[in-house]
PDB file of N, CA, C and O in Angstrom:
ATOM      1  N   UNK A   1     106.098  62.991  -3.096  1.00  0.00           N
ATOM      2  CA  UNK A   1     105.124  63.895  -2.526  1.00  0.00           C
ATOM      3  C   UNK A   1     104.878  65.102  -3.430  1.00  0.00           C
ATOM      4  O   UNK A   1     104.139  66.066  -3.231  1.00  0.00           O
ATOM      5  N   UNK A   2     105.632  64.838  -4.423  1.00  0.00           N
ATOM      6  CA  UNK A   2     105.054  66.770  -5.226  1.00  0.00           C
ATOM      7  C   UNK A   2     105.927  67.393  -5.357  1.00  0.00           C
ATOM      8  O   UNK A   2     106.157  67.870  -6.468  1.00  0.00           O
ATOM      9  N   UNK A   3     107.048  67.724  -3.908  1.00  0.00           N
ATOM     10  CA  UNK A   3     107.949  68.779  -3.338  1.00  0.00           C
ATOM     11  C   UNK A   3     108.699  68.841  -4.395  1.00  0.00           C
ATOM     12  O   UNK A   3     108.997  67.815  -5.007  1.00  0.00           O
ATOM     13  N   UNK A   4     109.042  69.839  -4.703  1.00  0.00           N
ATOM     14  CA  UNK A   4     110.486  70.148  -6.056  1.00  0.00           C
ATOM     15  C   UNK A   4     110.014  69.956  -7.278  1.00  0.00           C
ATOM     16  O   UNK A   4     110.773  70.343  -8.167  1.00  0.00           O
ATOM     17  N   UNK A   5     109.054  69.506  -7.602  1.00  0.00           N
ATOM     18  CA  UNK A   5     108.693  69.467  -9.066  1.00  0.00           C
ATOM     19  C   UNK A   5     108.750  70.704  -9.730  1.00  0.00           C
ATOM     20  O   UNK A   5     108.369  71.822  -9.383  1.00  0.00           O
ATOM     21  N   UNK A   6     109.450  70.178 -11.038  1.00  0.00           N
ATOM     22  CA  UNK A   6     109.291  72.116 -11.818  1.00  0.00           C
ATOM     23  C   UNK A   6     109.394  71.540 -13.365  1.00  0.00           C
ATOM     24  O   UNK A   6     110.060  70.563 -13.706  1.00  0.00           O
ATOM     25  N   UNK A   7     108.747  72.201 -14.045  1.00  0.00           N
ATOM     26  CA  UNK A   7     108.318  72.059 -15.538  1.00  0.00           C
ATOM     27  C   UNK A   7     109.829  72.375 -16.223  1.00  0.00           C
ATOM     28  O   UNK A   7     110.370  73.463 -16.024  1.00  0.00           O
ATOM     29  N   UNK A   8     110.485  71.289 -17.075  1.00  0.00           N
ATOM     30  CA  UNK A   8     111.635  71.576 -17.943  1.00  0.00           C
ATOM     31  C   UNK A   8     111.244  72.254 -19.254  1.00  0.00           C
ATOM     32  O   UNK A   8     112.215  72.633 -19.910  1.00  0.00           O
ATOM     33  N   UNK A   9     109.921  72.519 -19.840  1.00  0.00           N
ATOM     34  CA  UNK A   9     109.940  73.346 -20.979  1.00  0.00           C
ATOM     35  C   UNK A   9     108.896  73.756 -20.749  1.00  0.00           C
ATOM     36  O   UNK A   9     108.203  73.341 -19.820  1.00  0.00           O
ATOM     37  N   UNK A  10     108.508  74.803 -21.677  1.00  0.00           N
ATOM     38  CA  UNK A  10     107.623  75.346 -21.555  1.00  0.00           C
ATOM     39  C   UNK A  10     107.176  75.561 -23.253  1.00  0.00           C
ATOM     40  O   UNK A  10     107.976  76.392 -23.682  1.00  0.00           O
ATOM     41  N   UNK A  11     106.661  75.337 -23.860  1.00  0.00           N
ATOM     42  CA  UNK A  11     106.058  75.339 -24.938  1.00  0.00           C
ATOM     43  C   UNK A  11     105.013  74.794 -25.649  1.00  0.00           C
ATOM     44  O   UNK A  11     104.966  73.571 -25.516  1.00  0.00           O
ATOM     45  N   UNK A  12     104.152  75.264 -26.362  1.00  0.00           N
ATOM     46  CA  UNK A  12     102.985  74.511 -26.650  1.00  0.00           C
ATOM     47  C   UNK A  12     102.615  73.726 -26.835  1.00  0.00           C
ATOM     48  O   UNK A  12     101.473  73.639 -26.385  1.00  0.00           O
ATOM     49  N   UNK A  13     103.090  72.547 -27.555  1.00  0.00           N
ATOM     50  CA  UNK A  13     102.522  70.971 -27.734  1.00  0.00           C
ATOM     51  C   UNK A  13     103.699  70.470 -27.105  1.00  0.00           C
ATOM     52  O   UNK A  13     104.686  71.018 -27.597  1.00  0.00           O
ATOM     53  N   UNK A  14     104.074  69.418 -25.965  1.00  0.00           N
ATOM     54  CA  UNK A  14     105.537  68.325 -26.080  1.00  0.00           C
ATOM     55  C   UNK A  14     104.473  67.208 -25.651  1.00  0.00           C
ATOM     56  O   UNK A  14     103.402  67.501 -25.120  1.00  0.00           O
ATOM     57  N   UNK A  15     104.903  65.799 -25.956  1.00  0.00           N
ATOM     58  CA  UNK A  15     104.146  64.637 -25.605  1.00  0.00           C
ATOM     59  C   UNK A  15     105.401  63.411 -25.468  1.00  0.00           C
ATOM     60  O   UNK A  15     106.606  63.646 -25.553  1.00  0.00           O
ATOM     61  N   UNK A  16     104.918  62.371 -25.289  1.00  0.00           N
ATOM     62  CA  UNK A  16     105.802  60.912 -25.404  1.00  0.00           C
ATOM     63  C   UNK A  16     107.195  61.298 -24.745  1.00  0.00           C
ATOM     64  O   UNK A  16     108.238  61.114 -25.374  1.00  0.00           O
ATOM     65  N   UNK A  17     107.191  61.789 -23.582  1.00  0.00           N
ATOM     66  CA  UNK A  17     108.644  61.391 -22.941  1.00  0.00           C
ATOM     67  C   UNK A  17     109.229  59.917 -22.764  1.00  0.00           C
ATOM     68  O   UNK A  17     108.643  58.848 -22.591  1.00  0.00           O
ATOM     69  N   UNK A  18     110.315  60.165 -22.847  1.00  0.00           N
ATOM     70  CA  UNK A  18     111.206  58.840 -22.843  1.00  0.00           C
ATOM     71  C   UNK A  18     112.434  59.131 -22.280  1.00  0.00           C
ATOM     72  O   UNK A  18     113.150  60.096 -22.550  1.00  0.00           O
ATOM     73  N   UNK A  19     112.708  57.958 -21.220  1.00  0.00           N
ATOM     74  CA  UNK A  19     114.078  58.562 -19.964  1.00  0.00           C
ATOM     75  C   UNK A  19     115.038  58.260 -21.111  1.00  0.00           C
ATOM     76  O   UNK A  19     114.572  57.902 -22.193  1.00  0.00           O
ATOM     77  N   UNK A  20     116.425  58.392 -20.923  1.00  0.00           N
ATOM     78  CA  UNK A  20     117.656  57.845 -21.251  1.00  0.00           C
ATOM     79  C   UNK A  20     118.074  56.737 -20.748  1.00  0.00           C
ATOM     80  O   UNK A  20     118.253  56.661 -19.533  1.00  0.00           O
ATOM     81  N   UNK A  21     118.350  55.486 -21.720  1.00  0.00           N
ATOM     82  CA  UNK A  21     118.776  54.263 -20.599  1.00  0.00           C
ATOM     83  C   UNK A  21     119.972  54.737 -18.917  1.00  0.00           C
ATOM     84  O   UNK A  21     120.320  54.277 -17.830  1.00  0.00           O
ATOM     85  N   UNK A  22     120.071  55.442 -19.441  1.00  0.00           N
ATOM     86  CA  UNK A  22     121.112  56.086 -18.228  1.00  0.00           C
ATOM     87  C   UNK A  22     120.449  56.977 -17.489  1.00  0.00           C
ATOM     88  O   UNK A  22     121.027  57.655 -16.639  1.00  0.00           O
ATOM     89  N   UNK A  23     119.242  57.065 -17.722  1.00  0.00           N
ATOM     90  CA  UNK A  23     118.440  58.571 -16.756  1.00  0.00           C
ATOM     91  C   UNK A  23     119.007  59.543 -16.339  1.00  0.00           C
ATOM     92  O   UNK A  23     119.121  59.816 -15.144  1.00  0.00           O
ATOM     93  N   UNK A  24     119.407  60.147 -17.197  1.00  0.00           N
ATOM     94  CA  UNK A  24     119.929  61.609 -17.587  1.00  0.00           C
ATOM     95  C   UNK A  24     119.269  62.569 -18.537  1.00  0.00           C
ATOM     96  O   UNK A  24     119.228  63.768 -18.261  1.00  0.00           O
ATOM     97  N   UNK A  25     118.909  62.235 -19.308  1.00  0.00           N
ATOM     98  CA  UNK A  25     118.263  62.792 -20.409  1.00  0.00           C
ATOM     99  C   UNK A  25     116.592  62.170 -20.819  1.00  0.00           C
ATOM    100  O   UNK A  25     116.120  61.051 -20.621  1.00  0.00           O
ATOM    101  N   UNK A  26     116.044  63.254 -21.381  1.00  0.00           N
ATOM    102  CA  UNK A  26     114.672  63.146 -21.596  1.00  0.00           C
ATOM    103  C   UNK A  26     114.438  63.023 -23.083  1.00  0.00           C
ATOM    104  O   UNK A  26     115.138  63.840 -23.681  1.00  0.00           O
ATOM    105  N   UNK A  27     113.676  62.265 -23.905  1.00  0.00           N
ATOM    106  CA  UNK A  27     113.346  63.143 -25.209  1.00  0.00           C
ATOM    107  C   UNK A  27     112.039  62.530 -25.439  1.00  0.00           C
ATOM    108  O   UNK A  27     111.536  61.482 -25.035  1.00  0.00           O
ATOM    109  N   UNK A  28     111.621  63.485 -26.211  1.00  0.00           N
ATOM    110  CA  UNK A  28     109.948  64.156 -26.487  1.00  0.00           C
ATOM    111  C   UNK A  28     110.117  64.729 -28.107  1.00  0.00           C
ATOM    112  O   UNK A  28     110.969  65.097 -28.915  1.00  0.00           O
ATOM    113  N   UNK A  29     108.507  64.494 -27.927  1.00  0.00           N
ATOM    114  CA  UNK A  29     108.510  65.418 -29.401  1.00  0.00           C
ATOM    115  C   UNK A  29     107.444  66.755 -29.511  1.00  0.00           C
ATOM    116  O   UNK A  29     106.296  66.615 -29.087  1.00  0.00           O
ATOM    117  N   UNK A  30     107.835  67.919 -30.039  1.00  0.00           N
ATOM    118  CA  UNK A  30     106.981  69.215 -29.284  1.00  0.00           C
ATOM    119  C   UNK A  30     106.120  69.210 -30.941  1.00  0.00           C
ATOM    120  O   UNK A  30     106.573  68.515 -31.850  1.00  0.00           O
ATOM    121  N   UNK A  31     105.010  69.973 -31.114  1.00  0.00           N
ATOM    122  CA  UNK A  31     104.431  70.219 -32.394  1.00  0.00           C
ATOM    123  C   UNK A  31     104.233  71.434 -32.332  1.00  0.00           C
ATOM    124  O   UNK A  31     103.644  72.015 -31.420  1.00  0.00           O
ATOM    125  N   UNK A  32     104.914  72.123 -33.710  1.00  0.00           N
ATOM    126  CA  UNK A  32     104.853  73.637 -33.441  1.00  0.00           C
ATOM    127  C   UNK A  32     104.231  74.199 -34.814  1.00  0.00           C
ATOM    128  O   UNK A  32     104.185  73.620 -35.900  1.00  0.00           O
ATOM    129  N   UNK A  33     103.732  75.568 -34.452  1.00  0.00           N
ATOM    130  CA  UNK A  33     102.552  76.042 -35.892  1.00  0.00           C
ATOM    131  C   UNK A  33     103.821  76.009 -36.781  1.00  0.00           C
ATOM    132  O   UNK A  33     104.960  75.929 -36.321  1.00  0.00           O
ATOM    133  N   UNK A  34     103.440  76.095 -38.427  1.00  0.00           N
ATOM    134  CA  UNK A  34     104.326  76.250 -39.410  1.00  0.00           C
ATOM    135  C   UNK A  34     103.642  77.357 -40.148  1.00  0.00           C
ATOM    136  O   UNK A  34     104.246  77.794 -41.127  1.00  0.00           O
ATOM    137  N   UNK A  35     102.421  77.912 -39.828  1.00  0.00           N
ATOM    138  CA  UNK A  35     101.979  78.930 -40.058  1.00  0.00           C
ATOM    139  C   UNK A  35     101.903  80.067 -39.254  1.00  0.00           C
ATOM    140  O   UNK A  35     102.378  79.765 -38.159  1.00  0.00           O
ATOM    141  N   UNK A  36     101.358  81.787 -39.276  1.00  0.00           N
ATOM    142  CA  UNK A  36     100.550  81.990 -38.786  1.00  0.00           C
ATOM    143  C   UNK A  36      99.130  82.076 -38.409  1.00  0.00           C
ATOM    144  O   UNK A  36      98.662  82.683 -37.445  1.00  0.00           O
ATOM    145  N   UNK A  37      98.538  81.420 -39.257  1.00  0.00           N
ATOM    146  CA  UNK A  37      97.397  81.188 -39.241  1.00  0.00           C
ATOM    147  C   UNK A  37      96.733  79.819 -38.631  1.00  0.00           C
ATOM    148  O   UNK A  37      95.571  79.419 -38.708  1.00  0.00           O
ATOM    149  N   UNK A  38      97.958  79.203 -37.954  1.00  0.00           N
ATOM    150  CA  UNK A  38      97.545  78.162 -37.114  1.00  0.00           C
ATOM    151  C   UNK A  38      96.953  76.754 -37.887  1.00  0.00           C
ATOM    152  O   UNK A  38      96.429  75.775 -37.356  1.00  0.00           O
ATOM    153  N   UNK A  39      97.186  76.971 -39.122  1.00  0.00           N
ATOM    154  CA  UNK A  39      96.778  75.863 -40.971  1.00  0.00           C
ATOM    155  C   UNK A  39      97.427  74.617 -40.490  1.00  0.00           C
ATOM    156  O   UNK A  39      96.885  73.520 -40.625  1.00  0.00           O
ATOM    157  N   UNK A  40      99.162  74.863 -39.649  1.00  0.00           N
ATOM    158  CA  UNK A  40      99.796  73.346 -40.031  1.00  0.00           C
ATOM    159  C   UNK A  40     100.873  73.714 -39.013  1.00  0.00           C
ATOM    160  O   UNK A  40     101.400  74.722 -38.542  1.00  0.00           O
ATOM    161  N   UNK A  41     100.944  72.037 -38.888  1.00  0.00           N
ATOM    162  CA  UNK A  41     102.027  71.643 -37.352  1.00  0.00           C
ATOM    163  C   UNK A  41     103.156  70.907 -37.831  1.00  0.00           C
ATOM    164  O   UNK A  41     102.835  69.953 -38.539  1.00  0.00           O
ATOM    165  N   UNK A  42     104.464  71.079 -37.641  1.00  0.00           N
ATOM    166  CA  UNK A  42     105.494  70.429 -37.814  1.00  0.00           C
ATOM    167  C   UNK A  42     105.915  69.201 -36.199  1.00  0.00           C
ATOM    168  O   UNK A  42     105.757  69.653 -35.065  1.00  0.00           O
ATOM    169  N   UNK A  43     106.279  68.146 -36.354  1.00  0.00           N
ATOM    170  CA  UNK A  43     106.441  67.644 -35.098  1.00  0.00           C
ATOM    171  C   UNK A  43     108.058  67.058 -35.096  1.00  0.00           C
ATOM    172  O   UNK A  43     108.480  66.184 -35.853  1.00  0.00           O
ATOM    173  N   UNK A  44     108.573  67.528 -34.407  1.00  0.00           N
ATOM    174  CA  UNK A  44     110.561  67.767 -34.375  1.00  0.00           C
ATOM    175  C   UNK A  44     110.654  66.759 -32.623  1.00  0.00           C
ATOM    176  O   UNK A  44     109.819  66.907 -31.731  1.00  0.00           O
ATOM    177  N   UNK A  45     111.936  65.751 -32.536  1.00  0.00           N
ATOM    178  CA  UNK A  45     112.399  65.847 -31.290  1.00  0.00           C
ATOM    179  C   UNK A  45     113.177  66.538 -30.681  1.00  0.00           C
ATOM    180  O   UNK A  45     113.985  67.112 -31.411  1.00  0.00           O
ATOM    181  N   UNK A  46     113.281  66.743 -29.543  1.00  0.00           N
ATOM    182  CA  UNK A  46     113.853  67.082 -28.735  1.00  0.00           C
ATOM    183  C   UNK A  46     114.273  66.341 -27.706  1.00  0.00           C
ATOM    184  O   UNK A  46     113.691  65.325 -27.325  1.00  0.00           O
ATOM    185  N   UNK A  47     115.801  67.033 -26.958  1.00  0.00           N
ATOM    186  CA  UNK A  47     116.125  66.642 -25.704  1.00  0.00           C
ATOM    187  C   UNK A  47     116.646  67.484 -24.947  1.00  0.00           C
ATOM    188  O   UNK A  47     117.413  68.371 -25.322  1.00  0.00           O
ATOM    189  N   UNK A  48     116.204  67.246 -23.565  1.00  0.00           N
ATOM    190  CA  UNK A  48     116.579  67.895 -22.020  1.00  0.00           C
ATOM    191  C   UNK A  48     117.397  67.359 -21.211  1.00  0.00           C
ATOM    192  O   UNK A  48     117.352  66.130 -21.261  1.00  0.00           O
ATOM    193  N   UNK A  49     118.211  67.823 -20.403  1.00  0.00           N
ATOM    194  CA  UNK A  49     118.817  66.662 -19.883  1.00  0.00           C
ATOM    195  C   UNK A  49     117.946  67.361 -18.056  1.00  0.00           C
ATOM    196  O   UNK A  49     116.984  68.123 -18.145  1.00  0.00           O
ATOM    197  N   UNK A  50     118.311  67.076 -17.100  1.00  0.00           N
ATOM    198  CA  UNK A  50     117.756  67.154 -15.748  1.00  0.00           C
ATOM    199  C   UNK A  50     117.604  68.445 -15.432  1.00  0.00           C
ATOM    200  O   UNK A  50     116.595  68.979 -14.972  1.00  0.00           O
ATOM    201  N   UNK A  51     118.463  68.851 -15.650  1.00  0.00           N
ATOM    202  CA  UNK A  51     119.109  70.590 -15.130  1.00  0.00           C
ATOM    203  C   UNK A  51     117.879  71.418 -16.223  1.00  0.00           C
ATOM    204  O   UNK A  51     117.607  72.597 -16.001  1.00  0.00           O
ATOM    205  N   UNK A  52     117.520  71.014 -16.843  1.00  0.00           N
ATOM    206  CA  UNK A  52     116.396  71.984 -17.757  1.00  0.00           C
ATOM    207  C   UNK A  52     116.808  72.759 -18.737  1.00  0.00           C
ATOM    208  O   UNK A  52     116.173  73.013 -19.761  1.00  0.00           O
ATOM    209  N   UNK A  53     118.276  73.298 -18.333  1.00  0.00           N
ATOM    210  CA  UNK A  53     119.242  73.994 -19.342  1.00  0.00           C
ATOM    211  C   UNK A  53     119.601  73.409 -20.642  1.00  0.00           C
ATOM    212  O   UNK A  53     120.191  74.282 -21.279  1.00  0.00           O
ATOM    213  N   UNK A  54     119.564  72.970 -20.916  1.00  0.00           N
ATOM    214  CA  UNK A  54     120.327  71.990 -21.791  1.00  0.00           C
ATOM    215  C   UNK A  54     119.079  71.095 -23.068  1.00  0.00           C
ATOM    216  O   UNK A  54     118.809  69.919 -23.311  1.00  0.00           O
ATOM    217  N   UNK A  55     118.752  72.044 -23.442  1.00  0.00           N
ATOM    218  CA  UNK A  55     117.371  71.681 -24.369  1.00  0.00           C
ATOM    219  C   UNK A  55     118.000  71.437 -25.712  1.00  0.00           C
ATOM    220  O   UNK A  55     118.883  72.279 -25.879  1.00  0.00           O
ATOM    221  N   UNK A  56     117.919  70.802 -26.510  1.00  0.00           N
ATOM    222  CA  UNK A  56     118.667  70.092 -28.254  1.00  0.00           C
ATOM    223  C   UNK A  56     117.687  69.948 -29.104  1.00  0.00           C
ATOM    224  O   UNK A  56     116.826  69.149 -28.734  1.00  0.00           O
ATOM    225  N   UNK A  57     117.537  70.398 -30.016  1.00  0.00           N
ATOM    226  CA  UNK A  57     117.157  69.564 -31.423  1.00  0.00           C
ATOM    227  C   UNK A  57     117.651  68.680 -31.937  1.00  0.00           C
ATOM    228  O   UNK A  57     118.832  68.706 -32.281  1.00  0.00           O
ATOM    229  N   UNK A  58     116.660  67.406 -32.167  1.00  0.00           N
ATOM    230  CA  UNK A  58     117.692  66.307 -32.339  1.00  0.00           C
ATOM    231  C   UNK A  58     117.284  66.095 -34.052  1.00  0.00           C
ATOM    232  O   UNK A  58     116.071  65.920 -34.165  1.00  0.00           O
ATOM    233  N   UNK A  59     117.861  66.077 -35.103  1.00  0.00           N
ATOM    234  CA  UNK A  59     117.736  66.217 -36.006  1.00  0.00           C
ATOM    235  C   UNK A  59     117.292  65.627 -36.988  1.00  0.00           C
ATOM    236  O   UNK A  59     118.108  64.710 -36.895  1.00  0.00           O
ATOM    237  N   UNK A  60     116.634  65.317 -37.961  1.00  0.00           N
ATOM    238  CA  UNK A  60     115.887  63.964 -38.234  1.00  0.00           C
ATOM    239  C   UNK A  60     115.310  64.967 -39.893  1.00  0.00           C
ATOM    240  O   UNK A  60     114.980  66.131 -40.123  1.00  0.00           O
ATOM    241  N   UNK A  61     115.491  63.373 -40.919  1.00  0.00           N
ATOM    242  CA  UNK A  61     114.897  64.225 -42.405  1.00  0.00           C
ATOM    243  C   UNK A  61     113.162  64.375 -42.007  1.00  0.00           C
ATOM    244  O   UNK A  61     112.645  65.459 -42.275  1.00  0.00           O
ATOM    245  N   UNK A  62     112.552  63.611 -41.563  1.00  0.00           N
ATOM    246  CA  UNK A  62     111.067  64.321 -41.543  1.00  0.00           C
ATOM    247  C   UNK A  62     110.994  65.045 -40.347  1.00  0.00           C
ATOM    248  O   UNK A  62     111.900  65.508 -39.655  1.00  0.00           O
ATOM    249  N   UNK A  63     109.194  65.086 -40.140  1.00  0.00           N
ATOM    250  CA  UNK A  63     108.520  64.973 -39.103  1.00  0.00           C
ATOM    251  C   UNK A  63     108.800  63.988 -37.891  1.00  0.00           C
ATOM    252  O   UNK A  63     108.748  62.894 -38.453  1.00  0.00           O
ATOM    253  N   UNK A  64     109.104  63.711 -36.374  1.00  0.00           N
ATOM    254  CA  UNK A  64     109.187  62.661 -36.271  1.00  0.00           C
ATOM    255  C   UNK A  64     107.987  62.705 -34.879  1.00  0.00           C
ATOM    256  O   UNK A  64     107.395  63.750 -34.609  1.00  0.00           O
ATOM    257  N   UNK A  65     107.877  62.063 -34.489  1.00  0.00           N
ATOM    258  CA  UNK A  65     106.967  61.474 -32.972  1.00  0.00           C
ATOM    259  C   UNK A  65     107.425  60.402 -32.001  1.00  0.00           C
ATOM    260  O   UNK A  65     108.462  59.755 -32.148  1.00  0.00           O
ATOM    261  N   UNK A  66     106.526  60.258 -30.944  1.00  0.00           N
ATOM    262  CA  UNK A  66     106.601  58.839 -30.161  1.00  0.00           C
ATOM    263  C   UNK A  66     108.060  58.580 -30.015  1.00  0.00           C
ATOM    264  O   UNK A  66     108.445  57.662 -30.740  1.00  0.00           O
ATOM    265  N   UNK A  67     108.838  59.051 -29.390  1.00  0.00           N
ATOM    266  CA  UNK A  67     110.792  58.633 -29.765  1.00  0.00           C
ATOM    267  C   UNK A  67     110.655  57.469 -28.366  1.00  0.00           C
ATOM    268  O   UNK A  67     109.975  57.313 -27.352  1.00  0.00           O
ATOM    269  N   UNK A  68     111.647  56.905 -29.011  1.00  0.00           N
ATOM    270  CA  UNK A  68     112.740  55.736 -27.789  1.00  0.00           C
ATOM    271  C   UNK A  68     113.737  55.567 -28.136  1.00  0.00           C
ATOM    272  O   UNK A  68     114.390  55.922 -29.117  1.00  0.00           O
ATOM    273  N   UNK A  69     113.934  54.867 -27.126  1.00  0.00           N
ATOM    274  CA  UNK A  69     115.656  54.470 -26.877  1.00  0.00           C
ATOM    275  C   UNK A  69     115.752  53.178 -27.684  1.00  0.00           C
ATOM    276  O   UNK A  69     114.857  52.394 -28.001  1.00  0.00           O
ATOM    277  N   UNK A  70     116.892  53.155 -27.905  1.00  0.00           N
ATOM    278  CA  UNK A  70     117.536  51.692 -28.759  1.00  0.00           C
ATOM    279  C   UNK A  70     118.850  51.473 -27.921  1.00  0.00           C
ATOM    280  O   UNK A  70     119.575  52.440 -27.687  1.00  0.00           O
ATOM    281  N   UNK A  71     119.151  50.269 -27.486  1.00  0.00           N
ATOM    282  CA  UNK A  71     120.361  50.041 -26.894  1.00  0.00           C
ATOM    283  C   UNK A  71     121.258  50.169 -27.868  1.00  0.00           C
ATOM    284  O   UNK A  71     122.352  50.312 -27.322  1.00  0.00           O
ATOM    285  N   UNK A  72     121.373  50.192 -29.099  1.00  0.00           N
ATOM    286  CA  UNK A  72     122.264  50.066 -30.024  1.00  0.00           C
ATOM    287  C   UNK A  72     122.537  52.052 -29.677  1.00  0.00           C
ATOM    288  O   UNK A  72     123.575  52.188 -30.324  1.00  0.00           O
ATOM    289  N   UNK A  73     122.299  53.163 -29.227  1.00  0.00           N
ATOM    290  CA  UNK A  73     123.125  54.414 -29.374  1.00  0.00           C
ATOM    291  C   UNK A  73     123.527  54.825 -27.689  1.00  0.00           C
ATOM    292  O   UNK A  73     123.836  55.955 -27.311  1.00  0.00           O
ATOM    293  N   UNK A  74     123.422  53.466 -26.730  1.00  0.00           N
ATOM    294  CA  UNK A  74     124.456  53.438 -25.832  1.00  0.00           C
ATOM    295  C   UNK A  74     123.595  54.217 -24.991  1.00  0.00           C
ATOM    296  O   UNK A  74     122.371  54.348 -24.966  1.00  0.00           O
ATOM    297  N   UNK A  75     124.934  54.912 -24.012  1.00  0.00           N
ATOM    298  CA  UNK A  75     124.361  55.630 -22.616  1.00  0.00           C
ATOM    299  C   UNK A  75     124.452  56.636 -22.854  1.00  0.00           C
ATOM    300  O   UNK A  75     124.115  57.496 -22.040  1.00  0.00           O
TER     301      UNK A  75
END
């Protein structure tokens, strides 16, 4: 019905959520300026777990997007 819904981040670009095979955790990827002039976007994942508290950079050599799960890194 709606009731209890509440936004876990708040920041300008996040897209492509993906549960945790264990549905605990969320991850997304946010795109953030690399300028001030608003020229260029870096795109990094992230993860949340339910509680909203608990926000991570998940670390990666590029840019990354679109994330999923692989059964191969478990629950």
């Amino acid at each position: 019905d709606g009731s209890g819904e509440r936004l876990l981040t708040e920041n300008f670009y996040q897209e492509a959520p993906s549960w945790s095979p264990n549905g605990r955790i969320i991850i997304f990827y946010r795109e953030t300026k690399t300028d001030d002039k608003g020229r260029g976007f870096s795109a990094k994942l992230w993860s949340i777990d339910l509680t909203g508290y608990n926000e991570r950079l998940v670390k990666t050599e590029t840019d990354a997007s679109d994330p999923s799960w692989s059964s191969l890194l478990g629950n």
